[in-house]
N, C-alpha and C positions, 0 to 999 in steps of 0.2 A: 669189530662190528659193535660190540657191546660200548667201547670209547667214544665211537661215532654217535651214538645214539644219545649216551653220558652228557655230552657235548652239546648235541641240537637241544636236548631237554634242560639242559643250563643255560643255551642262549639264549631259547626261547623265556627261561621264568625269567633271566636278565630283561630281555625285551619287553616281557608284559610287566613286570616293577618298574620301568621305566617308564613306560605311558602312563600307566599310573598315576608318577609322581609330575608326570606334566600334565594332564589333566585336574592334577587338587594345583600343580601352580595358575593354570588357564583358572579355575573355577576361582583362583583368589584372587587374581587379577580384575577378573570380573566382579566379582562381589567389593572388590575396592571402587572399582568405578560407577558401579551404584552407592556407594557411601557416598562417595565423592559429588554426585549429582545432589544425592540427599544433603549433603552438607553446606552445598553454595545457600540451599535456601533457607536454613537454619542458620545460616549467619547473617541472612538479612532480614528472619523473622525477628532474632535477636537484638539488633539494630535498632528495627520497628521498636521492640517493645522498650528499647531503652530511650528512645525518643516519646512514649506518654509516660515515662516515667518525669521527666524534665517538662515536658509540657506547652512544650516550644510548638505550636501550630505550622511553621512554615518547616520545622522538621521533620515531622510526623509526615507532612503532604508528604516532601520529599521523600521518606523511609518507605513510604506506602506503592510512591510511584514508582522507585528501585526495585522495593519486592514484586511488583508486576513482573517488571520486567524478568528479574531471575526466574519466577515463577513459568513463566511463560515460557521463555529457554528450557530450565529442566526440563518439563513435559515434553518438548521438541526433543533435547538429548535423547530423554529415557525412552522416548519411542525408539529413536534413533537404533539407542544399545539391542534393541531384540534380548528375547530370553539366551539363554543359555545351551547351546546343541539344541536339546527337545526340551530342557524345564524351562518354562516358561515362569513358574510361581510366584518367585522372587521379583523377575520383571511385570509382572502382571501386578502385584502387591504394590510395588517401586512407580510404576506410572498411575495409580490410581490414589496413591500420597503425593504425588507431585499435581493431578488435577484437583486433588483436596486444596489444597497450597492456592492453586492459581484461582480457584474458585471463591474460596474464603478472602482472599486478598483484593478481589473483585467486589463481595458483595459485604459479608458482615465485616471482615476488616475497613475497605472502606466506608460504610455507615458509620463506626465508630470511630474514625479520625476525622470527618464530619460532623457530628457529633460534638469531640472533644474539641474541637476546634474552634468550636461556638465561644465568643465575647463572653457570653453568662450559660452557665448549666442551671435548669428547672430539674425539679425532683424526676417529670419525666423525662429528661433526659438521663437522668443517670441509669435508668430500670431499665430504660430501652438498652444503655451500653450493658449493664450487666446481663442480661438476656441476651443478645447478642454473644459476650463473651463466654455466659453457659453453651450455647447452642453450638459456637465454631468448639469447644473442651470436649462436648458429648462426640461433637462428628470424628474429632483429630485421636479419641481415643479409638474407637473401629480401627482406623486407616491404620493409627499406630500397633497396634496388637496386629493386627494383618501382616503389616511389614516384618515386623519383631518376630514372628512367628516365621513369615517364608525365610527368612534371616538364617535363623536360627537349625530351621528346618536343612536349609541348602550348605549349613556350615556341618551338621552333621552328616548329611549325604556325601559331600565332599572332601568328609575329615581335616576339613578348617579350625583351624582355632579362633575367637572370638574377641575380639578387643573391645575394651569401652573405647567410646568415641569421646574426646575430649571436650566435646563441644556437650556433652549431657550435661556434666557438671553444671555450665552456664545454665542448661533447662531444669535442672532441679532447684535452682534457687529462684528463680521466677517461680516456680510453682511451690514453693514456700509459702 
């Protein structure tokens, strides 16, 4: 009897270390596929910015009109994805950086490839881009800390480990 019991009480901690270990895989799975959404549009914001960097007007349109597009899609993915079982955070965090995205991209991104686009820049032009470009820095840090935070938060809940995203590197030198 005592064997029996031995037995059921090792299946079962067997059993429960195993769901366990497939719910921190499901939670990473997931948290890859919000990167993953997160990352289409940082490679076309990247794009963007490397097209005023060059100064090419009919590339900028183009960069701008691409980033719509991904912008738009994300928000449609990330809804799509739903939170996670019952946390929601990370998706809540994750679709409110991607309507930042498609909003900025809509209004002060494109003002300012409007803007830059112009034959001749006046002094007020250039104030208005830079205001513009303060205004979308102030908003995208919230959204950014919000995400980094649910992030971080869901990687510790779910004893994830954390990788840099290689695509930061590229964001830190723009913001040089």
């Amino acid at each position: 009897m005592n064997t029996r019991k031995l037995c059921l009480v090792i299946a079962l901690f067997v059993l429960c270390t195993s769901c366990g270990l497939g719910l921190q895989q499901e939670a990473g799975r997931y948290a890859d596929s919000i990167v993953a959404i997160q990352s289409k549009v940082i490679v076309s914001m990247l794009d963007l910015t490397g097209s005023f960097e060059r100064g090419n007007a009919g590339e900028m349109k183009r960069k701008l009109e691409a980033l719509k597009i991904v912008a738009d899609a994300a928000v449609l993915e990330m809804e799509s994805v739903g939170g996670f079982k019952d946390d929601t955070e990370l998706w809540d965090a994750g679709v409110s950086l991607m309507e930042f995205y498609q909003d900025v991209s809509q209004n002060e991104i494109d003002q300012m490839v409007r803007l830059l686009s112009k034959k001749q820049l006046f002094e007020p032009d250039v104030v208005r881009i830079q205001k513009l470009a303060k205004d979308v820095e102030r908003r995208e840090a919230v959204v950014d800390k919000r995400i980094a935070d649910a992030q971080a938060e869901f990687f510790e809940r779910y004893d994830l480990r954390m990788e840099e995203n290689e695509l930061q590197k590229e964001i830190d030198k723009i913001d040089q």
